[in-house]
N, CA and C of each residue as an Amber inpcrd file, in Angstrom:
protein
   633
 158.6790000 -99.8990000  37.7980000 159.7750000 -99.6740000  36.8500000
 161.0570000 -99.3760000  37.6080000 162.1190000-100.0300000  37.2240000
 163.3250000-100.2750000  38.3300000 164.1660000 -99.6970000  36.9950000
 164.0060000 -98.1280000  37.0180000 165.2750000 -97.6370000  36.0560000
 166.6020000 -97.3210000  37.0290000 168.0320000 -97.0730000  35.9170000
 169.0300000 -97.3400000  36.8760000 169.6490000 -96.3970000  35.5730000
 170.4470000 -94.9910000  35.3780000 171.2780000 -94.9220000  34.4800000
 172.5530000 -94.6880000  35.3020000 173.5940000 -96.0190000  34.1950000
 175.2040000 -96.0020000  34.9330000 176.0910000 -95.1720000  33.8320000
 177.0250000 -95.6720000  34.1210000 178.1410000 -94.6210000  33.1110000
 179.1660000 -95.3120000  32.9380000 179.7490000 -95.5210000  31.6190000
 180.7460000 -96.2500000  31.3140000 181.9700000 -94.7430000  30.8050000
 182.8160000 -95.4210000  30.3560000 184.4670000 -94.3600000  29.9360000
 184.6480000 -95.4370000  28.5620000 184.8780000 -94.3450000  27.6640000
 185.3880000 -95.3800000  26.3750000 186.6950000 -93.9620000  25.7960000
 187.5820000 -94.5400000  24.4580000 187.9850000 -93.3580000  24.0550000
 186.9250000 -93.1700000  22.6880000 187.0070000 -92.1240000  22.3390000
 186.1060000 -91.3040000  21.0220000 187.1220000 -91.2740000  20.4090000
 186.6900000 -90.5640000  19.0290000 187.3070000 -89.4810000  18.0170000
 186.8200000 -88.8910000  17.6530000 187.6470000 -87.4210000  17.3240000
 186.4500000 -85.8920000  16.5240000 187.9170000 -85.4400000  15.7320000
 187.1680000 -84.6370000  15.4830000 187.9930000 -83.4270000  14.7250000
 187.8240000 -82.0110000  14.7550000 188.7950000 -81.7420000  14.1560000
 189.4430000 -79.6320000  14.8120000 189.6550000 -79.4610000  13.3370000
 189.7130000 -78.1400000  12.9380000 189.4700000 -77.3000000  11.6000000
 191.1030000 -76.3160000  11.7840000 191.6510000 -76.3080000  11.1140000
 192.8150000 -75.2180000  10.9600000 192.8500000 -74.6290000   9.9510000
 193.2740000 -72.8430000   9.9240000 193.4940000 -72.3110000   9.1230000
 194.7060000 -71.4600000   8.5190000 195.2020000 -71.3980000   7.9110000
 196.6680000 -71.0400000   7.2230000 197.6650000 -72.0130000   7.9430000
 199.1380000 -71.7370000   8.0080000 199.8380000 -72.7400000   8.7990000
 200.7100000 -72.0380000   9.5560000 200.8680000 -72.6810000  10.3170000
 201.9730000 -72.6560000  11.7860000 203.5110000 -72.6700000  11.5680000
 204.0310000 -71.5170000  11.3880000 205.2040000 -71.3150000  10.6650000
 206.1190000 -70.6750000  11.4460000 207.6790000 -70.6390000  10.8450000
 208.1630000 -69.3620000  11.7810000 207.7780000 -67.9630000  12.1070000
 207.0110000 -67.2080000  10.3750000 206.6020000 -65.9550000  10.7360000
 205.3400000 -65.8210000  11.4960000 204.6390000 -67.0690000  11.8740000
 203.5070000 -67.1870000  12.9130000 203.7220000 -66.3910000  14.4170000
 202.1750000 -65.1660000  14.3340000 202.8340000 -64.2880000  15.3890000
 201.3160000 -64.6960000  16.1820000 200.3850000 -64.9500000  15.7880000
 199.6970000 -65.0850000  16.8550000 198.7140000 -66.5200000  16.2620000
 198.2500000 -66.9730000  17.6740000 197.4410000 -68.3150000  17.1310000
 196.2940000 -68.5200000  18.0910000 195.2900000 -68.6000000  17.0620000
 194.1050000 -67.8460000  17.6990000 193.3880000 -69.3650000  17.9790000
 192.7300000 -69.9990000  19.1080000 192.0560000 -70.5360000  19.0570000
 190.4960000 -70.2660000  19.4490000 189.7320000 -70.6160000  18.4400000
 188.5460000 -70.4270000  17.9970000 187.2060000 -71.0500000  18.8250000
 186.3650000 -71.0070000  19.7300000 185.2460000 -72.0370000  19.6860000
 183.9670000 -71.2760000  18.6630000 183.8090000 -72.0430000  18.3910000
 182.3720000 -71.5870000  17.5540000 180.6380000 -71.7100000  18.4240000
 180.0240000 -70.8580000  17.8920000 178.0190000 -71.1780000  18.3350000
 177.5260000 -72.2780000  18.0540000 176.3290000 -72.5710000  18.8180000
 175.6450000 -73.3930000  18.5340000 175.4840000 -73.6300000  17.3740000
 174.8940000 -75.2640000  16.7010000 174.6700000 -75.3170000  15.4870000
 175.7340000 -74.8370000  14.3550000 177.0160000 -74.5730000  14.7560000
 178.0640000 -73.9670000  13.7920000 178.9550000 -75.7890000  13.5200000
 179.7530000 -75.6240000  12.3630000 180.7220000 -76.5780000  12.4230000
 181.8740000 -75.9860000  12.1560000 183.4380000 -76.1240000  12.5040000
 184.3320000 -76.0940000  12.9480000 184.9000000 -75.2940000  11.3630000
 184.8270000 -76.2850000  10.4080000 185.2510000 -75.5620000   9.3920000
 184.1330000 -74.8610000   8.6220000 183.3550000 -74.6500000   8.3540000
 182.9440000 -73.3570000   8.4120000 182.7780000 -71.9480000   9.2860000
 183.4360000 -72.2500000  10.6250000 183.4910000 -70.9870000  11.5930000
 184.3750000 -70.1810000  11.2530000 185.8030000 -71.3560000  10.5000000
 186.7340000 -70.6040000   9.9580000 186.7490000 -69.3770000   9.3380000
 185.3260000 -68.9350000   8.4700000 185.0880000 -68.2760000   7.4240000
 185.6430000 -66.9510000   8.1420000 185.4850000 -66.6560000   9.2250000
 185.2620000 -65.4770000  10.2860000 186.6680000 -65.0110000  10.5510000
 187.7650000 -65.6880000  10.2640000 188.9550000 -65.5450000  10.3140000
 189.7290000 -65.3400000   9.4350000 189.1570000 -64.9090000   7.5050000
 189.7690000 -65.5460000   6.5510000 190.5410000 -63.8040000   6.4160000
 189.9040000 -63.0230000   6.8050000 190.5630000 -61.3430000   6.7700000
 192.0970000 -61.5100000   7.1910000 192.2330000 -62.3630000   8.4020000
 193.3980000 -62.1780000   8.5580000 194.6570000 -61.9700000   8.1570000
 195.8060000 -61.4750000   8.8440000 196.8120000 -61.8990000   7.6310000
 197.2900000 -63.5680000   7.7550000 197.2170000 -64.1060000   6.5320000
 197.6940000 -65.2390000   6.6040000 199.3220000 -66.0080000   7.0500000
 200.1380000 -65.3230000   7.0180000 201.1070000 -65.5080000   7.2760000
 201.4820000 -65.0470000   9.2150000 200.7620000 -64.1600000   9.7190000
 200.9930000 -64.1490000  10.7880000 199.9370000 -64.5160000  11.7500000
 198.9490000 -64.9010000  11.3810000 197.6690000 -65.7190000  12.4160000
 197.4360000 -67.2700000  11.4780000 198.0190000 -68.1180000  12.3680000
 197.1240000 -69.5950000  12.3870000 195.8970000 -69.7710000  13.2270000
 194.9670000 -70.2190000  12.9850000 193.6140000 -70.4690000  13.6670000
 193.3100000 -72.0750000  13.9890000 193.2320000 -72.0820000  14.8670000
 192.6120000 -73.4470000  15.6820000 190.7820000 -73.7500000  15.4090000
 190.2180000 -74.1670000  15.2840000 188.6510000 -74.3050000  15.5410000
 188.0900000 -75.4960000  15.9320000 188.2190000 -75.6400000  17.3750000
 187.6960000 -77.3340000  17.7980000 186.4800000 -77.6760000  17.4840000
 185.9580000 -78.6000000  17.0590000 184.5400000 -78.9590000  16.2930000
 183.6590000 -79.8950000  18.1480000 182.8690000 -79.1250000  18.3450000
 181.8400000 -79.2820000  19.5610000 181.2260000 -81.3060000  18.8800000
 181.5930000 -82.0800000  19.7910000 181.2200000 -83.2590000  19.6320000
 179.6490000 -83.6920000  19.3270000 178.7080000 -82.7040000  19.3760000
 176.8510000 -83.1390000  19.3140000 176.7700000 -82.7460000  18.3140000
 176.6560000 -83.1800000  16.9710000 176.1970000 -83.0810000  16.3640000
 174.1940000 -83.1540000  16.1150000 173.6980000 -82.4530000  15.2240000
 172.3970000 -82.5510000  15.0410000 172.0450000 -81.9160000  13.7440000
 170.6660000 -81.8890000  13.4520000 170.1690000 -81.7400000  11.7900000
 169.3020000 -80.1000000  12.7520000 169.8270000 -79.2550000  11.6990000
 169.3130000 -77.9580000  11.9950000 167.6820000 -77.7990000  11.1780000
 166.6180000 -77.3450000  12.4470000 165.4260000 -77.1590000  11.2340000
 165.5540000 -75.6410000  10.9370000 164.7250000 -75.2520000   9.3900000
 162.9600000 -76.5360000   9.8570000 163.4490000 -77.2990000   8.5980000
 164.2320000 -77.7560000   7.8980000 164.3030000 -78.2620000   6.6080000
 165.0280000 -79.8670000   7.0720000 166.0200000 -79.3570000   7.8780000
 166.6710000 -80.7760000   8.7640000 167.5880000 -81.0770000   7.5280000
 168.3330000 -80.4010000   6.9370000 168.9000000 -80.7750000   6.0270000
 170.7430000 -80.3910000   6.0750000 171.0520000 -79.0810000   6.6730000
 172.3760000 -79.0450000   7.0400000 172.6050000 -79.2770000   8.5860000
 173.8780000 -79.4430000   8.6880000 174.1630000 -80.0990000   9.7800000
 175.0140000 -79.3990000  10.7980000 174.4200000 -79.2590000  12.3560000
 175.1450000 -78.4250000  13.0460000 175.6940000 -78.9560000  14.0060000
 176.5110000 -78.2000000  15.3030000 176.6430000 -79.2660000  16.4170000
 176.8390000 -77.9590000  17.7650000 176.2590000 -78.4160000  19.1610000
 176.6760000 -78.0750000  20.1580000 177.4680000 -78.5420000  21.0000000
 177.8060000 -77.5600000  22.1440000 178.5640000 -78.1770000  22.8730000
 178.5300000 -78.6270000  24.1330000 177.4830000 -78.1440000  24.9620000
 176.8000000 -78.6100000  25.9880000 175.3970000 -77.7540000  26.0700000
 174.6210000 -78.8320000  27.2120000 173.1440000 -78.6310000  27.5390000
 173.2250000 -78.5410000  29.0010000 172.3370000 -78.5790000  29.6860000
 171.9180000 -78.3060000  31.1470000 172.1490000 -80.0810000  31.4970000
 171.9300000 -80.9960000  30.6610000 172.0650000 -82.4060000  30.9020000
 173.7160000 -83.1720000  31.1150000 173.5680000 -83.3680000  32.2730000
 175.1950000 -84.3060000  32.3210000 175.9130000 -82.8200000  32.2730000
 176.4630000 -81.9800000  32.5570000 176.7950000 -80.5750000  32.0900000
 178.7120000 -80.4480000  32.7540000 178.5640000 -81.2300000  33.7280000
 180.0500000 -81.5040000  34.2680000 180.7000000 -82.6520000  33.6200000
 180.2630000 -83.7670000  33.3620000 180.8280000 -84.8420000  32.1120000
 181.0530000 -84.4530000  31.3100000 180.4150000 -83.8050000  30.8020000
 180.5320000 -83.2370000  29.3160000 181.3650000 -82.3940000  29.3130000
 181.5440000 -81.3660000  30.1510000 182.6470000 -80.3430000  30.4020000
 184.0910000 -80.8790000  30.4370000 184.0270000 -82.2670000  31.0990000
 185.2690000 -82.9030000  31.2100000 185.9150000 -84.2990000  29.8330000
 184.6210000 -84.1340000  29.4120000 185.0760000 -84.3590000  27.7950000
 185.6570000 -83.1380000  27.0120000 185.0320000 -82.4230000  26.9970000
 185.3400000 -81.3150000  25.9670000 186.7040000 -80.5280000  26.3750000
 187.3310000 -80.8320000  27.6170000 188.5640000 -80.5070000  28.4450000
 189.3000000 -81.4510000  27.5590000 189.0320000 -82.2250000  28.0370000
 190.1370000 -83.6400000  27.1770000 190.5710000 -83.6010000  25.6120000
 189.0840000 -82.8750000  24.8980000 189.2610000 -82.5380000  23.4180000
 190.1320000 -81.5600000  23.6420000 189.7690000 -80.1980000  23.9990000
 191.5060000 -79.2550000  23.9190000 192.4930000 -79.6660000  24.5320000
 192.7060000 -81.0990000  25.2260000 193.6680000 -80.8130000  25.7990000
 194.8290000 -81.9660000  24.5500000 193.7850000 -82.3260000  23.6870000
 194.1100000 -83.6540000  22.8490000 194.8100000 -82.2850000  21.6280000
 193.9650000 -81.5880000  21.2190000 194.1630000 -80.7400000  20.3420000
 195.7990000 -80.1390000  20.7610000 195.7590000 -79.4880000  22.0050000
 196.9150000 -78.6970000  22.2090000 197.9930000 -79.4310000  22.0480000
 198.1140000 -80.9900000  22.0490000 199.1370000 -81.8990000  22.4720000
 199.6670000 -81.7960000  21.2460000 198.3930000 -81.8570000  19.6870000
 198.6700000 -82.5050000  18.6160000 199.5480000 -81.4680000  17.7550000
 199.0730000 -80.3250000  18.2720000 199.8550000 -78.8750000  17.5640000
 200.9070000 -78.6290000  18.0520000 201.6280000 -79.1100000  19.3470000
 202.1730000 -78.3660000  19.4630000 202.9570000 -76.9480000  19.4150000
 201.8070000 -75.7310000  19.9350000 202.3580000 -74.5550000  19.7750000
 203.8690000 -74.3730000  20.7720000 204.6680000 -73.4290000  19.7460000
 205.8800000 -72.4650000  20.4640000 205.0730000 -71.6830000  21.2120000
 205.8610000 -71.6000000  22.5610000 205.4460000 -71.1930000  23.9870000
 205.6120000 -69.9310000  23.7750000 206.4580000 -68.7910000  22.7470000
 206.2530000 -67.2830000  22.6330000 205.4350000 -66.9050000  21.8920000
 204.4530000 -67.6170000  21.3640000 203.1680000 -67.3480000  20.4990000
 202.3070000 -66.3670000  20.7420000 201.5610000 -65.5630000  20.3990000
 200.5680000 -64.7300000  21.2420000 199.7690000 -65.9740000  20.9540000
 198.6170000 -66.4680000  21.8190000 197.9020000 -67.3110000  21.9450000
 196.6540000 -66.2580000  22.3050000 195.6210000 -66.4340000  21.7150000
 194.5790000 -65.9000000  21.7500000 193.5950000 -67.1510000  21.8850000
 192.2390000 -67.3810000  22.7190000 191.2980000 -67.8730000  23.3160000
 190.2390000 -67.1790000  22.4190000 189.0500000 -67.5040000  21.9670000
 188.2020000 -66.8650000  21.2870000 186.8320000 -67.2620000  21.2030000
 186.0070000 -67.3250000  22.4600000 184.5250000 -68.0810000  21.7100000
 183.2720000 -66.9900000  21.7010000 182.6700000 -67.6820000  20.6580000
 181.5490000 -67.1330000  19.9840000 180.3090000 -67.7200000  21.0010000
 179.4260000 -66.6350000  21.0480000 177.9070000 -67.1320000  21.7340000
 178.0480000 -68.4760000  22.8340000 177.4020000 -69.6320000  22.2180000
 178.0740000 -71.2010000  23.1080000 179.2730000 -71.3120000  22.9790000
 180.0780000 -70.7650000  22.6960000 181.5260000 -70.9250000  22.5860000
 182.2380000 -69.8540000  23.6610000 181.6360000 -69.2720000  23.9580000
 182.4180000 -68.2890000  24.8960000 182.2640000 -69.3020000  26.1780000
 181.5760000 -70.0480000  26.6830000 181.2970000 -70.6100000  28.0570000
 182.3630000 -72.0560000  27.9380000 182.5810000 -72.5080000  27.5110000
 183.8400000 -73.9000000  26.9100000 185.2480000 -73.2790000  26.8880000
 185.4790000 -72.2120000  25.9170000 186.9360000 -71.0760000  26.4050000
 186.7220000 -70.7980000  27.2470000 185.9470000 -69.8820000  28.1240000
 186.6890000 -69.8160000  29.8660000 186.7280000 -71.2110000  30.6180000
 185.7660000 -71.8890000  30.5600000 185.9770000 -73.2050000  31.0650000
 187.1960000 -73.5700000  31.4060000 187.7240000 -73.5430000  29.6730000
 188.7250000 -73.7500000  29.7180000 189.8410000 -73.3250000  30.2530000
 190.4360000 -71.9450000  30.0570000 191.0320000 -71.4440000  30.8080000
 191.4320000 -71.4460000  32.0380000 190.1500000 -71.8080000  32.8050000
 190.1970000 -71.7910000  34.0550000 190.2600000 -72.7960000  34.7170000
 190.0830000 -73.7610000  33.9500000 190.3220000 -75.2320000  34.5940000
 191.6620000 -75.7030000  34.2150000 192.3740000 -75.3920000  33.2380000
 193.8560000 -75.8980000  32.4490000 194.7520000 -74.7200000  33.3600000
 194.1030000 -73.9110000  33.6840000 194.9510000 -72.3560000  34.4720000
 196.1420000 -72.1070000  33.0980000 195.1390000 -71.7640000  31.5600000
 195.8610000 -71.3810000  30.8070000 196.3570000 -70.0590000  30.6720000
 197.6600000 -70.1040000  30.3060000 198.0450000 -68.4620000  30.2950000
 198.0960000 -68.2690000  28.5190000 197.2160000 -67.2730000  28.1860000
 196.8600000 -66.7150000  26.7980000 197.2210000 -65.0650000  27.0200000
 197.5600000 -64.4700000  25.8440000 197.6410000 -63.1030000  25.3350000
 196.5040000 -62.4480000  25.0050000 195.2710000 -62.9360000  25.0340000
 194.0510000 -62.4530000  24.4410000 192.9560000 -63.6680000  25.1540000
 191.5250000 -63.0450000  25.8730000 190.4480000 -63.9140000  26.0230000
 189.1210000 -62.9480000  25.2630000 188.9220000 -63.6350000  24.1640000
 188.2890000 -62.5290000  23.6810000 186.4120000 -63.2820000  23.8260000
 185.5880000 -62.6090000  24.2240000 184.1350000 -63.1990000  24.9790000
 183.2220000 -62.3980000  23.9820000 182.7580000 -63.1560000  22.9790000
 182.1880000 -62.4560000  21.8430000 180.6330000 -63.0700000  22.1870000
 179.3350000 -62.0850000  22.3600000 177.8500000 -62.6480000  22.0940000
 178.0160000 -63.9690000  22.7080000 178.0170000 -64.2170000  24.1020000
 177.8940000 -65.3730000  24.8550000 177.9690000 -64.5480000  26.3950000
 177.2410000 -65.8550000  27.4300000 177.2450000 -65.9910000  28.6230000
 178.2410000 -66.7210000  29.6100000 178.6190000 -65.7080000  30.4080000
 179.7010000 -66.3410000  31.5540000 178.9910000 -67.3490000  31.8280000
 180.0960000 -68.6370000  32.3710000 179.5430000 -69.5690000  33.1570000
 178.9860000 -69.3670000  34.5330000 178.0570000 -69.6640000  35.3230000
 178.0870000 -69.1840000  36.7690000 178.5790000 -69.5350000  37.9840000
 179.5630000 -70.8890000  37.5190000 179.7800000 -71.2580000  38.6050000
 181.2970000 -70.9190000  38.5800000 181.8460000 -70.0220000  37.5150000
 183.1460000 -69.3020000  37.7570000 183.2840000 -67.7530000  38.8450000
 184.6560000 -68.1100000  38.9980000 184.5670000 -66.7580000  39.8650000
 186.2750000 -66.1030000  39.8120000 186.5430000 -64.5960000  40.1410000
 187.4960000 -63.9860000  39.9410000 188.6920000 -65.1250000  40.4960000
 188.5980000 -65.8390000  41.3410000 189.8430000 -66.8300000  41.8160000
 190.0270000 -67.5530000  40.4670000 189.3350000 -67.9720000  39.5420000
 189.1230000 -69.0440000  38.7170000 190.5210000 -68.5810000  38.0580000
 190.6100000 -67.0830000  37.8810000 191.4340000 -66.5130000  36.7280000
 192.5060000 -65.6920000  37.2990000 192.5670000 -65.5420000  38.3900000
 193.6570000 -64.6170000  39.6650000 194.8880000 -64.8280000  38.6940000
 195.4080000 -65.7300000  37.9470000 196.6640000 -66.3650000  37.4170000
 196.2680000 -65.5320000  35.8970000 195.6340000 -65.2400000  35.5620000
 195.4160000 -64.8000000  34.1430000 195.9790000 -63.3720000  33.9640000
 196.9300000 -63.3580000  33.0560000 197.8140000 -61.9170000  32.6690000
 196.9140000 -61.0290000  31.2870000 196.1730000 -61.8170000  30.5950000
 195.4010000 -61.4110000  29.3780000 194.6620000 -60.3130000  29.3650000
 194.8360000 -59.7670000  28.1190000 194.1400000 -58.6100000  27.4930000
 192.5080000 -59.4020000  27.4480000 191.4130000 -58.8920000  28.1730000
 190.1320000 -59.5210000  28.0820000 189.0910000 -58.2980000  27.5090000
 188.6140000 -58.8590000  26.3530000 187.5850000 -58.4880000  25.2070000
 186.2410000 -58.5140000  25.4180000 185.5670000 -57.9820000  25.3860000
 183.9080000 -58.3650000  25.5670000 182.8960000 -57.7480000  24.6960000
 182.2650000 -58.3850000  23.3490000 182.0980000 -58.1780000  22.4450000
 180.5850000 -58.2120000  21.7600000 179.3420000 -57.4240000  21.9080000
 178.1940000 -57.9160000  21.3520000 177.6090000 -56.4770000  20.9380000
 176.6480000 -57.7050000  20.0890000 175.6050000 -56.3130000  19.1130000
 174.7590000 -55.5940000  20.2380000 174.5740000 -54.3200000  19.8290000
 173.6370000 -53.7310000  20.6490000 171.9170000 -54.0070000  20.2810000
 171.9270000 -54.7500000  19.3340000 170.5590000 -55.1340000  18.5470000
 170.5960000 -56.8970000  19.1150000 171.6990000 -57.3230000  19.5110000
 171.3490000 -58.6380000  19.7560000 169.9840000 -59.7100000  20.1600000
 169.5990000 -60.6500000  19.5060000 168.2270000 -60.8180000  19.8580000
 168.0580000 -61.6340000  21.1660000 169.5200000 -62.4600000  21.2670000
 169.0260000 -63.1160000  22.5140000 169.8760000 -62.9730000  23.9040000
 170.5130000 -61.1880000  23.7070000 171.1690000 -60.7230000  24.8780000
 169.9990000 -59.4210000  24.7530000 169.1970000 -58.8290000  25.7630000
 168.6870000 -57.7670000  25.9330000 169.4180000 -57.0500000  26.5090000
 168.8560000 -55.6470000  26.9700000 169.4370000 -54.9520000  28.1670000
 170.1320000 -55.0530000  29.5400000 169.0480000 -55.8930000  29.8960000
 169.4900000 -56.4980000  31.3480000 170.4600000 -57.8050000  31.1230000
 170.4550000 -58.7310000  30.4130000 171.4800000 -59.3920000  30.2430000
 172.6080000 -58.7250000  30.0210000 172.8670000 -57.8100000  29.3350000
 173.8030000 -57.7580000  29.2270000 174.6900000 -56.3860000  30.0160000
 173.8030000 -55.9920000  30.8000000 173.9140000 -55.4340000  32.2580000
 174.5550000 -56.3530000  33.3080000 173.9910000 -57.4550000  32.9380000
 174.2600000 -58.7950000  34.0010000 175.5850000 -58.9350000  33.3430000
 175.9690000 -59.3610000  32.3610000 176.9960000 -59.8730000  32.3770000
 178.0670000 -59.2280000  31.8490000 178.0720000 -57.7440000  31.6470000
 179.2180000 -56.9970000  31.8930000 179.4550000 -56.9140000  33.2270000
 178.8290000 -56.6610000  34.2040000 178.6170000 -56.3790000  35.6250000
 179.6660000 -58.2910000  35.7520000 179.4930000 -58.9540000  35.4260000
 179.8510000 -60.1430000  35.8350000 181.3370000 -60.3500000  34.7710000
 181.7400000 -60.0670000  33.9250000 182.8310000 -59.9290000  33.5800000
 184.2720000 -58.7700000  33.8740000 183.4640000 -57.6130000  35.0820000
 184.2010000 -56.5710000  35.3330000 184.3140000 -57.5690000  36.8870000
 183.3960000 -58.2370000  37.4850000 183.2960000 -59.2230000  38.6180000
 184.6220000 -60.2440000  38.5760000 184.8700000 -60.7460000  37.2490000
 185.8490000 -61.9780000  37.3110000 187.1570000 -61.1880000  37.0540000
 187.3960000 -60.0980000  36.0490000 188.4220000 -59.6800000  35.7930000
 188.8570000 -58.1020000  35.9420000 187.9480000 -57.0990000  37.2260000
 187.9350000 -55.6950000  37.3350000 188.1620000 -55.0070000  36.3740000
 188.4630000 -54.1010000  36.4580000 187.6660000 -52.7430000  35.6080000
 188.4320000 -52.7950000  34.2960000 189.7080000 -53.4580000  33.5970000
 190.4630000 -53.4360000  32.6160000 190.3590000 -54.1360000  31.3790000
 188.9050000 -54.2850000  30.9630000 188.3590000 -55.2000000  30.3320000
 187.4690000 -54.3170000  28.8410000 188.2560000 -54.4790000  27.9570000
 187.5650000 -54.0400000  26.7020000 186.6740000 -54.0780000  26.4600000
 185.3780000 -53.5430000  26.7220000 184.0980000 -53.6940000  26.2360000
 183.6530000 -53.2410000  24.9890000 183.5140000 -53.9890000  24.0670000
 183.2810000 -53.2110000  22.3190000 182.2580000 -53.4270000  22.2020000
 180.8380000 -53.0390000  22.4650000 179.5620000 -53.2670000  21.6530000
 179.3280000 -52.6340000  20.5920000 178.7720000 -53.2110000  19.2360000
 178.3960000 -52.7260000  17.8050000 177.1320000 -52.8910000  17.5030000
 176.6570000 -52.2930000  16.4630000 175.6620000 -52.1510000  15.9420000
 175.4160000 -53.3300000  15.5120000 174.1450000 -53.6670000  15.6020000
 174.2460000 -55.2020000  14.6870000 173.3370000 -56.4390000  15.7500000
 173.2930000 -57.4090000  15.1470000 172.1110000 -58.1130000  16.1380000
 173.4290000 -59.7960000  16.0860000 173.1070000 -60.7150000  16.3910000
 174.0330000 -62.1060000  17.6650000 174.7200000 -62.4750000  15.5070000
 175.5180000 -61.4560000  15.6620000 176.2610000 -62.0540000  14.5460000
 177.9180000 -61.9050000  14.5780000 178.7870000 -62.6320000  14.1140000
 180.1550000 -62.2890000  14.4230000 180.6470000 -61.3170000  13.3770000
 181.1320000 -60.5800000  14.5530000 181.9500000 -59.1390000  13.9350000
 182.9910000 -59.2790000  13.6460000 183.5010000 -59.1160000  12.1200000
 184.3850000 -59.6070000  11.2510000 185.6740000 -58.4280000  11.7400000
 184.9500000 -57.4550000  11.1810000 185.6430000 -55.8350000  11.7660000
 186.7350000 -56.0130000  13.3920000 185.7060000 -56.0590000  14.4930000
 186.2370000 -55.7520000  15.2750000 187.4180000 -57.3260000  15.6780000
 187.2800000 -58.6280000  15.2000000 188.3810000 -59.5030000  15.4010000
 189.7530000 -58.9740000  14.4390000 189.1180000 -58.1380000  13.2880000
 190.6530000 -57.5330000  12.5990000 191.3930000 -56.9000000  13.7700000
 190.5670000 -56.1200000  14.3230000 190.8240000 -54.4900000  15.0460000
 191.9420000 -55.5540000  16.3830000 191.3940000 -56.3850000  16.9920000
 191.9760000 -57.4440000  18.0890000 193.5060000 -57.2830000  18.1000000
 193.8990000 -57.6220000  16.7650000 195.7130000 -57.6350000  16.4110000
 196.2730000 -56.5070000  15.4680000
């Protein structure tokens, strides 16, 4: 068997979820990644407390779609796997970088970064590969990437958040030993750590408390 896998380049299309609008009294603009199995406009839901007039929300929709079991009946999507994991990274670069073009945000914005669980590892990605400067990196119930490191972010001026249940089911103790220890690693000791009561669910409360 003479297998061979090559790789071609094509362009795609997806779509991004927004919430309230982008106005003059717009004081901060939060962009969103969402968890596994989430879709873009429903992540929104998590943002609806806000005040509307001074937070617009971004929510890029993760390109994999799939049928969530055991019923296989609603529909979710991720954003990367252990497979192809640098391609894919450099797709999903290209999606924010398509997104940022299309919005054009005002450059005195507070710009806030925001991912959830699989969404926290795509926002720093990001960050650190665009060498974005944001007002807020907020790292809610998710894992650092490992192949980042404090140089990645040396350029980063941001207020950095770090956010999970103390009941969480699929961060224990030691994880999350590990990866405070690894977020005080990339960005030293000035780093908000908020853990809550509660198990891998998004905390509505503490994103009010943020602004």
């Amino acid at each position: 068997m003479n297998s061979i896998e090559k790789e071609i380049s094509y362009t795609t299309t997806n779509t991004y979820s927004t919430l309230n609008n982008l106005t003059a009294h717009t004081k901060n603009v939060w962009f969103v990644c969402h968890g596994m199995s989430y879709l873009s406009r429903y992540f929104l839901k998590y943002f609806t407390q806000l005040n509307t007039k001074e937070n617009y929300i971004i929510a890029p929709q993760a390109q994999s779609k799939h049928y969530i079991p055991p019923k296989f009946k609603h529909i979710g999507a991720t954003w990367l796997t252990r497979e192809n994991t640098i391609k894919e990274t450099e797709n999903i670069m290209r999606n924010f970088d398509a997104i940022f073009e299309a919005e054009k945000l005002p450059k005195h914005i507070n710009l806030i970064l925001f991912g959830y669980s699989q969404g926290v590892s795509v926002a720093m990605r990001y960050v650190a590969k665009r060498q974005l400067q944001c007002s807020q990196l907020v790292l809610h119930s998710g894992g650092i990437p490992k192949e980042l490191n404090s140089k990645d972010f040396k350029f980063l001026k941001a207020k950095i958040s770090l956010i999970y249940g103390i009941n969480d089911e699929y961060l224990n103790d030691e994880r999350m030993i590990y990866e405070t220890n690894r977020v005080h690693e990339l960005f030293g000791t000035k780093v908000n750590i908020l853990p809550f009561e509660g198990t891998h669910i998004v905390n509505v409360d503490l994103i009010s408390n943020l602004v």
